[in-house]
C-alpha positions in Angstrom: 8.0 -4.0 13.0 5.5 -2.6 10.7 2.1 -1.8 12.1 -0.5 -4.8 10.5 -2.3 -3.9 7.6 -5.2 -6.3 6.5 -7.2 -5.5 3.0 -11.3 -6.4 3.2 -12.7 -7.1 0.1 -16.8 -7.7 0.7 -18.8 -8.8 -2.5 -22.2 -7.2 -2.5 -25.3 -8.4 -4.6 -25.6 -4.8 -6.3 -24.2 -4.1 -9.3 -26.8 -1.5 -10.6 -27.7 1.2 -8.7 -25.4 3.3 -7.9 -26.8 5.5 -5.7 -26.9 2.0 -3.3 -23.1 0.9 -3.8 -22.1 4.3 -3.0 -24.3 4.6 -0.1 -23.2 0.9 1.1 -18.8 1.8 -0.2 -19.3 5.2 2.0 -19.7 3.2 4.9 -16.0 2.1 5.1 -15.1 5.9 4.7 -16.8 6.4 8.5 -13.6 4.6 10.3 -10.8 6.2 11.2 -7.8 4.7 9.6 -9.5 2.8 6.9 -8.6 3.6 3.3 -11.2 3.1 0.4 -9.1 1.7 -2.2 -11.3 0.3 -5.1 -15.1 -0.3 -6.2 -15.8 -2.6 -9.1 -19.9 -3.0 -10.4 -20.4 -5.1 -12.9 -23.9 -5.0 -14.3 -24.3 -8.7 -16.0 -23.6 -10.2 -12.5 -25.6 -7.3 -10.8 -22.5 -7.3 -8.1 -19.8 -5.2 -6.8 -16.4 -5.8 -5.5 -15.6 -3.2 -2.8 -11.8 -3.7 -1.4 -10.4 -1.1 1.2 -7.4 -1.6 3.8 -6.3 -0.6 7.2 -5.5 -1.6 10.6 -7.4 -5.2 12.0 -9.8 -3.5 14.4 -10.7 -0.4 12.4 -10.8 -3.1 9.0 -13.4 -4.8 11.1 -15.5 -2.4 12.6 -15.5 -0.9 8.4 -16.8 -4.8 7.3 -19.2 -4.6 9.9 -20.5 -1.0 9.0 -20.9 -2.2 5.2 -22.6 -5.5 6.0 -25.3 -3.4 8.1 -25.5 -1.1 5.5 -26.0 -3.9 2.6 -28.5 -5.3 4.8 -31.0 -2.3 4.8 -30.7 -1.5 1.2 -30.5 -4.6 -0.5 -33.5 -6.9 -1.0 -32.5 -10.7 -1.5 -35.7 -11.9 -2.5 -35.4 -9.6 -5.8 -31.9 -9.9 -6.8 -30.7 -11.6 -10.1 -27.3 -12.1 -11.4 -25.3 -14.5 -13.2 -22.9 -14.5 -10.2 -23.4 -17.6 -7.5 -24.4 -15.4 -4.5 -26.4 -16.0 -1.5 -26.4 -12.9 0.3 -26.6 -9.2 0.4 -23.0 -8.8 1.5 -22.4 -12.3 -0.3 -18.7 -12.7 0.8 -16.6 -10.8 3.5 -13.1 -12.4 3.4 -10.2 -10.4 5.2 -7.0 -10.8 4.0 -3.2 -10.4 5.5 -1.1 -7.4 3.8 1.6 -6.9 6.2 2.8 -7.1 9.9 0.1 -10.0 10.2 -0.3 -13.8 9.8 -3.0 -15.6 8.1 -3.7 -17.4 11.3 -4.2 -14.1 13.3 -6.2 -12.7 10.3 -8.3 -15.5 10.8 -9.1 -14.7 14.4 -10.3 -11.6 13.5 -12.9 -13.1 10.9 -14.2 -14.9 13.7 -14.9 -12.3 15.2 -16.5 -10.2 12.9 -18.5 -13.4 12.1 -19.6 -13.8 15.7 -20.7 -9.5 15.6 -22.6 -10.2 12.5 -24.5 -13.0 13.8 -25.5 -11.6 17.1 -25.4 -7.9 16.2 -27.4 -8.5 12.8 -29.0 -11.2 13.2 -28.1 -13.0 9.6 -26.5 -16.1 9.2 -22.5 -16.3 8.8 -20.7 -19.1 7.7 -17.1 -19.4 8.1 -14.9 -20.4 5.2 -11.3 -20.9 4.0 -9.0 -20.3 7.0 -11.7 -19.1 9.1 -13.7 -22.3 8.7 -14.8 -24.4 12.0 -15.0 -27.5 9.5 -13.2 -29.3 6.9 -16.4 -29.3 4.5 -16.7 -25.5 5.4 -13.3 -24.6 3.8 -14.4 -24.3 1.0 -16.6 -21.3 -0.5 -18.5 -23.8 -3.2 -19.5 -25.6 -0.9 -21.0 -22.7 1.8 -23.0 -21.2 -0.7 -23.9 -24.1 -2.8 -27.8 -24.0 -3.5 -27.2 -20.2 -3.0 -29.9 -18.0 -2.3 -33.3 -19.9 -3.6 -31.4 -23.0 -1.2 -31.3 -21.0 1.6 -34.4 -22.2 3.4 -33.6 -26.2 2.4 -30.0 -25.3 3.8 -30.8 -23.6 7.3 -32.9 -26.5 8.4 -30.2 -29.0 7.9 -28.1 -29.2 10.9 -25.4 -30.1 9.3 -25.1 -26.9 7.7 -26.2 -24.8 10.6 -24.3 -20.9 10.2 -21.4 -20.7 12.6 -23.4 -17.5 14.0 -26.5 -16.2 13.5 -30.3 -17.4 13.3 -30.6 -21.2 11.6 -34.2 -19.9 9.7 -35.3 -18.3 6.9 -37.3 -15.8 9.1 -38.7 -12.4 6.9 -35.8 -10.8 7.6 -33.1 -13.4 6.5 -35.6 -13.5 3.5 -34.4 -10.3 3.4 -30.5 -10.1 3.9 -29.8 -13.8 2.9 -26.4 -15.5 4.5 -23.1 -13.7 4.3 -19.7 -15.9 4.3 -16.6 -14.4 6.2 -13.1 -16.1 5.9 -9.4 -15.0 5.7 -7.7 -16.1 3.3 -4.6 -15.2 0.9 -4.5 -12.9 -2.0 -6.8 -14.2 -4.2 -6.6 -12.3 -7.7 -10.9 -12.4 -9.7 -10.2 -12.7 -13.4 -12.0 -13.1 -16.3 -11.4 -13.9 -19.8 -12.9 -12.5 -23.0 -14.0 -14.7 -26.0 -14.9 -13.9 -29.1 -18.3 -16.4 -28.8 -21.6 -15.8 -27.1 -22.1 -19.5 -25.4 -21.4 -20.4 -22.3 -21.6 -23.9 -22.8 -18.1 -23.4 -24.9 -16.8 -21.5 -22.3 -17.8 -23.6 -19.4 -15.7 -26.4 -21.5 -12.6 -24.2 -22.0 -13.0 -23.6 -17.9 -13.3 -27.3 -16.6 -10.1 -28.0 -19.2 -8.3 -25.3 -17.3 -9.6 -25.5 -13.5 -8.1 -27.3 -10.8 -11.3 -29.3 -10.4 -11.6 -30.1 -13.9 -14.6 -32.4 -14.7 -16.8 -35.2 -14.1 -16.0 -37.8 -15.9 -18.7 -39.3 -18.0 -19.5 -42.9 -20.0 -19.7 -42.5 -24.0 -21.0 -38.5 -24.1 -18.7 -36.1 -22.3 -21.6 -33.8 -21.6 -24.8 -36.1 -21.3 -23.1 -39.0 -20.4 -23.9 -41.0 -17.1 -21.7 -40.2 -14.9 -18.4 -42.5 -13.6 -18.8 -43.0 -9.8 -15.9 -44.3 -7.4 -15.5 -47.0 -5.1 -17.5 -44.5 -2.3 -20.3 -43.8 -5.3 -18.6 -39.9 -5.6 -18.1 -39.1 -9.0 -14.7 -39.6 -10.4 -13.1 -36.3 -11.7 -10.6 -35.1 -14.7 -8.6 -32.9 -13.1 -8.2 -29.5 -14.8 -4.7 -28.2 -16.0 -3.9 -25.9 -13.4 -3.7 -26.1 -10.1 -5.1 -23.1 -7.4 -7.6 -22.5 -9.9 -11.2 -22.4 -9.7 -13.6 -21.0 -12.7 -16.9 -21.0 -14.5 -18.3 -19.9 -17.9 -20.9 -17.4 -18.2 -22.4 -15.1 -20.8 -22.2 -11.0 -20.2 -24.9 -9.3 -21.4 -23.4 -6.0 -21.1 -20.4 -6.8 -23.2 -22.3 -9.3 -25.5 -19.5 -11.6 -24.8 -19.0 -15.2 -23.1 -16.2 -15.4 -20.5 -14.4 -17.5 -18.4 -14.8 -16.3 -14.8 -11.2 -17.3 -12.4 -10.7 -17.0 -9.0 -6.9 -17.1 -8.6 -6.6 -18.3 -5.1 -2.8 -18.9 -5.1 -0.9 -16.8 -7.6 2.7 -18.0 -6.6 1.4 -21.4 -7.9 -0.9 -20.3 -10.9 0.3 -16.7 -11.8 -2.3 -14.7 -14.1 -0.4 -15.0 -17.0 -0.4 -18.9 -16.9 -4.0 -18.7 -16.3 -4.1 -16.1 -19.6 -1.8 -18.2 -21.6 -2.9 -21.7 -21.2 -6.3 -20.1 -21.6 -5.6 -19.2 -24.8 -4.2 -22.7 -26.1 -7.4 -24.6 -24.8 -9.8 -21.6 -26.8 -7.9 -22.4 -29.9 -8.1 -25.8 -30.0 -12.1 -25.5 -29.6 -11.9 -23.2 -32.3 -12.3 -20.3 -30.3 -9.8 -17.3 -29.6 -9.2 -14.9 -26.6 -9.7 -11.0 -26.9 -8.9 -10.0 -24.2 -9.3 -10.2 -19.8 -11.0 -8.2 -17.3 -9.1 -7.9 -13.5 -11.8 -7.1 -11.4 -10.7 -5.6 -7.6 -6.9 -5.2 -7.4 -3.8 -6.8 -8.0 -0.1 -6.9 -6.6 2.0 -4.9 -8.5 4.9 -8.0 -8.7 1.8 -10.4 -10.7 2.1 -7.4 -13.2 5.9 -7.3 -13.2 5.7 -11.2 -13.8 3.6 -11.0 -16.5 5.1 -8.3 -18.5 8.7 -10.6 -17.9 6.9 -13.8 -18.9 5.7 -12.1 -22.0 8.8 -9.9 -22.5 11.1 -13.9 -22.6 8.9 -15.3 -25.0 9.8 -12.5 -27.4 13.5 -12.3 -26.9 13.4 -9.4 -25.4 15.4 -7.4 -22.5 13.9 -7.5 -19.4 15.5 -4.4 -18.2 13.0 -1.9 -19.1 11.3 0.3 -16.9 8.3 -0.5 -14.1 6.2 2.1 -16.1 7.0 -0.2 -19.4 6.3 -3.3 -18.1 3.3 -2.1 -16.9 2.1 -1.1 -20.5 3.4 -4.4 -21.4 1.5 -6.6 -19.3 -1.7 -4.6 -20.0 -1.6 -5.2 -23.8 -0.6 -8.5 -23.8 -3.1 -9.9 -21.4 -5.5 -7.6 -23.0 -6.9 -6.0 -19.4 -8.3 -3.3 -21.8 -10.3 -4.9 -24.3 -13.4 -4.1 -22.7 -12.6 -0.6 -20.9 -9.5 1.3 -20.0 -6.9 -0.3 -17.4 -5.3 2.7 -15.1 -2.7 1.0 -12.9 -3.2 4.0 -10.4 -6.5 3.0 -9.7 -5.7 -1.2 -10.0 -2.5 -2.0 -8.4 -2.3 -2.2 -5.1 1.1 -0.9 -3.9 -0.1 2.2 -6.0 -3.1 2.8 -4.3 -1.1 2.4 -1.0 1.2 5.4 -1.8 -1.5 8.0 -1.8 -1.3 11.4 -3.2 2.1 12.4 -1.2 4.6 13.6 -3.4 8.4 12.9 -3.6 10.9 14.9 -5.3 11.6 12.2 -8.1 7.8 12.2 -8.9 8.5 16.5 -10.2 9.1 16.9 -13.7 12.5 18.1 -14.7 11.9 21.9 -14.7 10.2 21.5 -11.3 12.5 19.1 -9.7 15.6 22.4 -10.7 13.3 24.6 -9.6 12.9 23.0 -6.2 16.6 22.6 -6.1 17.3 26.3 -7.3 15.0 27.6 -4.4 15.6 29.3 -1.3 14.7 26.0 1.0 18.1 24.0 1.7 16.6 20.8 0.3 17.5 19.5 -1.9 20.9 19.6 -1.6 23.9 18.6 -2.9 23.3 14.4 -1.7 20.1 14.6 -3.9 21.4 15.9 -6.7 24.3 13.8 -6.5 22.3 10.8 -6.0 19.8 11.9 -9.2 23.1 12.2 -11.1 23.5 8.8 -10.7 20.4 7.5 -11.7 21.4 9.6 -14.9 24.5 7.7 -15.1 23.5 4.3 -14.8 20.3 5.1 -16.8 23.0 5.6 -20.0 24.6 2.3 -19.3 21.0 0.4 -19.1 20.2 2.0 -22.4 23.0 0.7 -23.7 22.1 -2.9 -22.8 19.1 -2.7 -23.6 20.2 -1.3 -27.5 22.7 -3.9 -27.5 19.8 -7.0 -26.6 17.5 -5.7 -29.4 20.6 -5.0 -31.8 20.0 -6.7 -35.7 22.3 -10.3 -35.4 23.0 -10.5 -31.5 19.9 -12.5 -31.1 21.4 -15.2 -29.7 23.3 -12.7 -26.8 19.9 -11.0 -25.5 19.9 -12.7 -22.5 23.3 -11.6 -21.7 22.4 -8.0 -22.5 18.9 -8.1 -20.8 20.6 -9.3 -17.4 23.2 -6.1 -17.6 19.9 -4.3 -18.2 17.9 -5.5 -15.3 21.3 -5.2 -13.3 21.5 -1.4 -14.0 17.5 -1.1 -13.2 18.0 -2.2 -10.0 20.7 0.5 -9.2 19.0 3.0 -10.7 16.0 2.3 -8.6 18.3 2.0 -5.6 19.8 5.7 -6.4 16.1 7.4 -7.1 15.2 6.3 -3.7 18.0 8.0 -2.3 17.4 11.0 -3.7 14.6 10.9 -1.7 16.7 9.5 1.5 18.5 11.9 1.6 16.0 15.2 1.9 14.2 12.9 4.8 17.3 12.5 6.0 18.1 16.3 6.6 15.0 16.9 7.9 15.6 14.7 10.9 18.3 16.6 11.6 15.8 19.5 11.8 13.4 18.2 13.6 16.2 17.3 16.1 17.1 20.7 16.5 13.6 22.4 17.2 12.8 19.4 20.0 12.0 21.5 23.3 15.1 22.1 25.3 14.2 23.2 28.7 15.0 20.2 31.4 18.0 18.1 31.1 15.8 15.5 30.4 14.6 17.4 27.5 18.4 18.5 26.4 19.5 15.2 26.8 16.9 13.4 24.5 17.4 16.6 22.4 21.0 15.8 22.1 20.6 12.2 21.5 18.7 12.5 18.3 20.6 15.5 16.8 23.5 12.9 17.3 21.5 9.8 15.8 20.4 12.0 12.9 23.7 13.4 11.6 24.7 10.3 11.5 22.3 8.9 9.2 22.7 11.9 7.3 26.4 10.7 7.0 25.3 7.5 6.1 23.2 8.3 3.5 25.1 9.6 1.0 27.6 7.2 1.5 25.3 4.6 0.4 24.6 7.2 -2.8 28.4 7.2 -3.3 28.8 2.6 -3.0 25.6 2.3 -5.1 27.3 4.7 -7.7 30.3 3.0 -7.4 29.3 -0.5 -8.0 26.8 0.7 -10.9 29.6 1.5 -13.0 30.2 -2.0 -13.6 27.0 -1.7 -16.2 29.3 1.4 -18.2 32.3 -0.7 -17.9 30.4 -3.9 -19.6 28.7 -1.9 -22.0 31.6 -0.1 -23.3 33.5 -3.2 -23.6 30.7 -5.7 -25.1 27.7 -3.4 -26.0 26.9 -1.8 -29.0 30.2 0.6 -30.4 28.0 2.9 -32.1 26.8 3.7 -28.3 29.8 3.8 -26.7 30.0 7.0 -25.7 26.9 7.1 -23.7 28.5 4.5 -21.9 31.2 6.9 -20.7 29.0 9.6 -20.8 26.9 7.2 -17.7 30.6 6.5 -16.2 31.3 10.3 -16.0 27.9 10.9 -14.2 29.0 8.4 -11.7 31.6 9.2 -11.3 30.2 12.9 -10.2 27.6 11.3 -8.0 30.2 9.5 -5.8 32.3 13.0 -5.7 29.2 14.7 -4.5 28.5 12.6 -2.1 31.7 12.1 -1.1 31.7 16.0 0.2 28.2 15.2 1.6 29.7 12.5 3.7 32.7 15.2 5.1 30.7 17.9 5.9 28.1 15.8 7.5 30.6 13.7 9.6 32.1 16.7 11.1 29.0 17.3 13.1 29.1 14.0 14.4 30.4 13.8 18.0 31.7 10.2 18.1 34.8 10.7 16.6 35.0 6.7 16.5 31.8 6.4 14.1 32.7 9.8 11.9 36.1 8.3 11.4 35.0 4.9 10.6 32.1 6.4 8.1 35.3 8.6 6.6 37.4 5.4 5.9 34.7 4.0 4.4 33.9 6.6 2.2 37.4 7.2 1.0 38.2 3.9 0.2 35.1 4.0 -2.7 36.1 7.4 -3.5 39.6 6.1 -4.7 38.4 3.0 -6.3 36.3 5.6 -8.2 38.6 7.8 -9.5 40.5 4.4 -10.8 37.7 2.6 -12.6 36.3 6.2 -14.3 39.7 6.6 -15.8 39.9 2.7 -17.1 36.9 3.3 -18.7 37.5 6.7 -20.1 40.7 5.6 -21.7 39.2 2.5 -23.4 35.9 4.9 -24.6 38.6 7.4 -25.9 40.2 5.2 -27.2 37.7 3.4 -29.5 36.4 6.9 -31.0 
């Protein structure tokens, strides 16, 4: 199982100085384990989003370093910002990344709730999945009155903080209230518009927000408003669903916006929000320019939207990750207002660090590598790379033969060969990869100590274990080759003729890569001391070998055959 991973991502009311949000973001930098992975100031709302990941206890001992900090060097009782904030670390929520459930995540905001409050002494309300009550789930509600409330708020018992003192003493004056949940992934976007009012963009926001707005008699904004049977107001619900959002004015960008919080993207993805967005603008007479992500963001919302935008042009789908990318970026505009770098805002990239692989090299390094005097890579890399080569031809060739001049009506057909041949080339890259790691373990097997039979036999046991995945591996290089060459065999059949040969030229390259491998799995399964499992591996290995040799020359001879 994968060790638990939870991301943190406090709000703090600074947005300014920077010497403070550094001082305050450094904090999370003292823990072990924990990994700074984003800071994002924005001046108009005077806050910063700070988002770093890690293990639960070290995560928590980080939050509780940078609510400390927050707490000495920012002064409540001077802060202005268009944000609704009521604190110095305003929010704290922790959210699940891996290896954890919500519900345990939630345990630990508890706890770091409980710390703050008697550690801190400022007063922490639970919220969202951490919440002790049903009124508390929800954030609006926690911070509504915000700051200036604060003193109003702590004497009502019915809004006494889940931990903490219940007065605005001089030193709450000070720090405020801080709200600690756990919750999902919840995406902060904004959209640009090309007006300065944020009465216009409030409107666009209640058409679009799950909450909509409150229904009114004659005047939709002056109106008296239409209560229910229980005297609460009666509401228009908004378009979307796990969508909440406000307008506001930026004065740093001289812009109005629409300010989301995305708090379920599997039921309202960011480009739905972006699209429908854009439909309620234009029928106020106003137009979008543009978004702002502010934190991170999975790396899948960004392959959905560049698909969702990629459909609604007719085009293939089977481009590359670092396309898509590029396409999502430009069509939701996530750098009108400053540059977008996907190293710095996804996620999963931020994750990956600075190690390098052997299919992040350039070409001239990556034979370099290969030509030196280290043993790796070897021949089950380069076969597996030569694969990628192959089925790299036979995606270009669908995705030529999707954008070709009177197929419009067959690019879906072409796009889904395309996306098909993506997935094998991604499948291959890895392995090239695999199979250097998978060497290695052989090496490390061989230099474990070998001086008790305890020792020798351990020793033994994972030389054994590791030639066997060493087998293994370039067997998978030499099935995934195999079955890619369905893409060449399609595309030289159906795709566009004037391509044709790079559809053979791919089916010769696989061709190579499962004959590569094929002597990769032989020489590694003689090592192998379970004849049982080398001969089974062997069969295996032979049987895609022949099927191989059969489909290359099917497709050769109808290739040949058509130039």
């Amino acid at each position: 199982m994968d060790k638990p991973l939870i991301e943190c991502v406090p709000n703090i009311s600074e947005g300014r100085n920077q010497s403070v949000i550094k001082a305050i973001a450094k904090t999370v930098e003292t823990v072990e384990g924990v990994r700074l992975l984003d800071i994002d100031p924005g001046k108009a709302t005077n806050r910063t989003v700070i988002t770093f990941v890690g293990e639960p206890d070290q995560v928590v001992e980080a939050a509780f370093r940078l609510i400390k900090k927050a707490s000495e060097l920012i002064d409540m009782s001077k802060h202005k910002g268009e944000h609704p904030r009521f604190g110095a670390t305003d929010v704290c929520p922790l959210v699940p990344i891996s290896g954890i459930s919500l519900e345990e995540t939630a345990e630990y905001a508890k706890a770091l709730g409980k710390r703050v409050g008697e550690e801190l002494d400022i007063p922490v309300y639970l919220y969202e999945k951490a919440a002790q009550e049903e009124k508390r789930i929800n954030l609006a509600n926690c911070r509504a009155g915000e700051y200036e409330g604060l003193p109003k708020k702590l004497k009502d018992k019915a809004w006494k903080p889940d931990f903490g003192p219940a007065e605005f003493n001089k030193k709450v004056s000070k720090t405020g209230a801080t709200a600690i949940s756990a919750r999902d992934f919840l995406v902060a976007y904004n959209v640009n518009l090309n007006t300065t009012s944020t009465r216009r963009a409030n409107a666009i926001a209640f058409d679009i927000r799950e909450a909509g707005r409150v229904q009114r008699e004659g005047n939709p904004i002056t109106g008296k408003k239409v209560l229910d049977k229980k005297g609460e107001p009666v509401r228009i619900p908004g378009k979307l669903k796990a969508v909440k959002g406000i307008g506001w004015y930026i004065e740093e960008y001289g812009i109005a916006q629409i300010s989301y919080n995305l708090t379920n993207i599997s039921i309202t993805p960011m480009h739905i929000a972006f699209d429908e967005t854009c439909k309620a603008a234009d029928a106020r007479g106003l137009r979008v320019t543009g978004s702002e992500l502010i934190g991170l963001i999975p790396l899948n919302a960004m392959l959905d939207a560049a698909d969702y935008f990629l459909t609604k042009q007719n085009r293939s789908l089977g481009i590359s990750e670092t396309e898509k990318i590029k396409i999502a970026v430009k069509s939701l505009g996530l750098d009108d207002l400053k540059p977008f770098d996907p190293d710095e805002k996804i996620i999963e990239y931020q994750l990956r660090g600075d190690s390098k692989q052997l299919i992040d090299l350039t070409l001239s390094d990556f034979a370099d590598e290969t030509a030196s005097e280290s043993m790796a890579p070897g021949g089950g890399s380069i076969a597996a790379y030569v694969g990628a080569l192959g089925v790299s031809l036979g995606t270009m060739v669908a995705n030529l033969s999707a954008h070709k001049a009177g197929w419009d009506d067959r690019w879906e057909e072409f796009s889904k060969w395309a996306e098909t041949g993506q997935k094998y080339k991604s499948k291959l890259m890895y392995l090239v990869d695999e199979d250097t790691r998978a060497f290695n373990k052989i090496i490390d097997g061989f230099r474990m100590p070998k001086g008790t039979k305890q020792e020798k036999d351990a020793r033994a046991t994972a030389i054994e274990s590791a030639t066997i995945y060493a087998t293994e591996v370039p067997l998978q290089v030499m099935e995934t080759a195999f079955y890619s060459m369905e893409v060449m065999h399609a595309m030289a059949q159906q795709g566009i003729q004037n391509s044709i040969s790079d559809a053979g030229v791919g089916a010769l390259c696989a061709r190579t890569a499962v004959y590569g491998a094929f002597l990769n799995v032989r020489i590694n399964a003689r090592d192998i001391k379970d004849r049982s499992v080398a001969d089974t591996l062997l069969e295996r290995a032979d049987n895609v070998f022949q099927s191989t040799i059969s489909l290359e020359e099917e497709i050769l001879a109808f290739v040949n055959t058509a130039i």
